[in-house]
Structures are given as structure tokens and as C-alpha cells.
C-alpha positions in Angstrom: 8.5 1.1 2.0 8.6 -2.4 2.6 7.8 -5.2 5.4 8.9 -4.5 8.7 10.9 -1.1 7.7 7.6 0.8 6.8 7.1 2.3 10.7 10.8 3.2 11.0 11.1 4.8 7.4 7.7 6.8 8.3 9.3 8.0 11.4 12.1 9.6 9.5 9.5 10.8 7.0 8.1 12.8 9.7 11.3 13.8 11.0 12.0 16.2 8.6 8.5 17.2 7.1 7.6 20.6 8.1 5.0 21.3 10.2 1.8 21.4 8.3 3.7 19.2 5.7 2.0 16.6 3.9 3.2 13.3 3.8 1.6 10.4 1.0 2.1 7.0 -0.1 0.8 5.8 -3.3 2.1 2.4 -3.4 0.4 -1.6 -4.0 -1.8 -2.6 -1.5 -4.0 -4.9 -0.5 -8.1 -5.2 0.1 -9.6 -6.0 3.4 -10.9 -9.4 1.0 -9.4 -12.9 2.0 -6.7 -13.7 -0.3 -8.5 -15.9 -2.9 -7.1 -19.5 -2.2 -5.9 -19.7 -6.3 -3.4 -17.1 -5.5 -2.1 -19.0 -2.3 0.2 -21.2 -4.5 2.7 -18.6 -6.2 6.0 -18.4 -4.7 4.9 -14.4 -4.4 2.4 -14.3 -1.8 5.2 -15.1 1.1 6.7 -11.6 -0.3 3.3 -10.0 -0.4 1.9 -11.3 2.6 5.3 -9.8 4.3 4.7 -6.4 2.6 1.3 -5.3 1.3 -1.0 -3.7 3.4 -4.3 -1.9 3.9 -5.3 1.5 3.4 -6.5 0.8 7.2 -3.3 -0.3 7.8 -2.1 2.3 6.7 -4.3 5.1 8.2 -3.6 3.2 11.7 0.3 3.7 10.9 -0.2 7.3 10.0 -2.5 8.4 13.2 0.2 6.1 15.7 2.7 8.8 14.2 0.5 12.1 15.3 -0.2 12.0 11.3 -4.0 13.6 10.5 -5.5 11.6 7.5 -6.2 13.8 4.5 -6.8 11.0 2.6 -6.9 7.6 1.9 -8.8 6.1 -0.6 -8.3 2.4 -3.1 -7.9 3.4 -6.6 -10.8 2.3 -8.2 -9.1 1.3 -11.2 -6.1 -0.3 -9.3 -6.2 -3.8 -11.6 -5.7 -1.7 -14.4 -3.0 0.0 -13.0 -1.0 -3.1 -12.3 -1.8 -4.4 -16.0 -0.9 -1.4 -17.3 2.6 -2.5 -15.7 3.3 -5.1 -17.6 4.7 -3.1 -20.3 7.8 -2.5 -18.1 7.8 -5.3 -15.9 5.8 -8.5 -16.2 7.5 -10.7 -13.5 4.3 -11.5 -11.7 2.1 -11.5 -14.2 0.2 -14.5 -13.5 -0.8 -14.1 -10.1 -2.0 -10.4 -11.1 -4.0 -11.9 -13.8 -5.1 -14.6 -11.9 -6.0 -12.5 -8.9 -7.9 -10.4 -11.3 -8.2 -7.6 -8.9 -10.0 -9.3 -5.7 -7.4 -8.9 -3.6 -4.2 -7.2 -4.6 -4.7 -3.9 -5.3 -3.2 -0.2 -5.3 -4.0 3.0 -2.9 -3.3 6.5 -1.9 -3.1 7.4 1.6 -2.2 12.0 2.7 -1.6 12.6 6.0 -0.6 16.2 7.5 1.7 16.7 9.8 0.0 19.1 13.2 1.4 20.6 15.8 0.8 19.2 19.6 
């Protein structure tokens, strides 16, 4: 789910999960880090900056929507993960490398649906 859309598309998420349903993301993120000033320069960071978030982001978005955090957690090896990528799709492959896993990174967030 990107930018602006994310809250909306959650909403309809929610809509139709059962209750008890779980709901997760496992998607790019970001890192609470500042975004290292040698990334600043690629034409990619306005995109990123308008769409990556925090797992606390995240967990905030899933707990506004009555969602109970199962889980959330970084994926430890996350830079690998988006190397690993670049055997189907290398278009941002220098800012990745450059970046070198500071601040872009990759998460998992579970949050159950409850009755209120």
C-alpha cells in the first residue's frame, strides 16, 4: 500500500477480515535512522520519502484501526533481502547499495482483528 492510500486501503482490509482475523504487511520500510545525507541526491527518495514507513508507523496505523499488534518486528536481514532483488529488478540499485542498509529497510507488522 502506498503513500497517502495506505489508511484507506487498511480500512477496507478490516472491512472484510473476520473477527479474530489476522491482518499483516510485509512490505519495504524504513528505520527510525536519519536518512544518510549520500542517499538525499537520487531522484528516488521524493518517492520513498512519500511512501516508506516505520514499523512504528505502522503499529500506530494498526492500533488507530482497533487492530491488536501480534507483531512487528525489522527483518534483521532486510539489506539482503533487497539485494537479493536485484536479480528481478535492479532499477534502484544504487541507492540500495549506497544506503547499504542504514536506512531503507524491510519489516513485518500482524495485527488481529477484536471485538469491541
Amino acid at each position: 500500500m502506498i503513500g497517502e492510500e495506505r489508511p484507506q486501503a487498511l480500512k477496507e482490509i478490516i472491512r472484510i477480515t473476520r473477527s479474530n482475523g489476522r491482518i499483516g504487511f510485509a512490505e519495504p520500510m524504513c528505520t527510525t535512522n536519519p536518512i544518510p545525507l549520500d542517499i538525499t541526491h537520487f531522484d528516488i527518495m521524493k518517492s520513498y520519502k512519500e511512501w516508506l514507513r516505520t514499523i512504528n508507523w505502522n503499529c500506530d496505523l494498526f492500533r488507530q484501526n482497533g487492530l491488536e499488534i501480534i507483531e512487528a518486528y525489522y527483518f534483521e536481514n532486510a539489506y539482503k533481502l533487497w539485494v537479493d532483488n536485484f536479480k528481478y529488478y535492479d532499477g534502484e540499485k544504487d541507492i540500495i547499495l549506497q544506503d547499504n542498509g542504514r536506512w531503507l529497510s524491510s519489516g513485518l507488522i500482524v495485527g488481529q482483528k477484536t471485538d469491541k
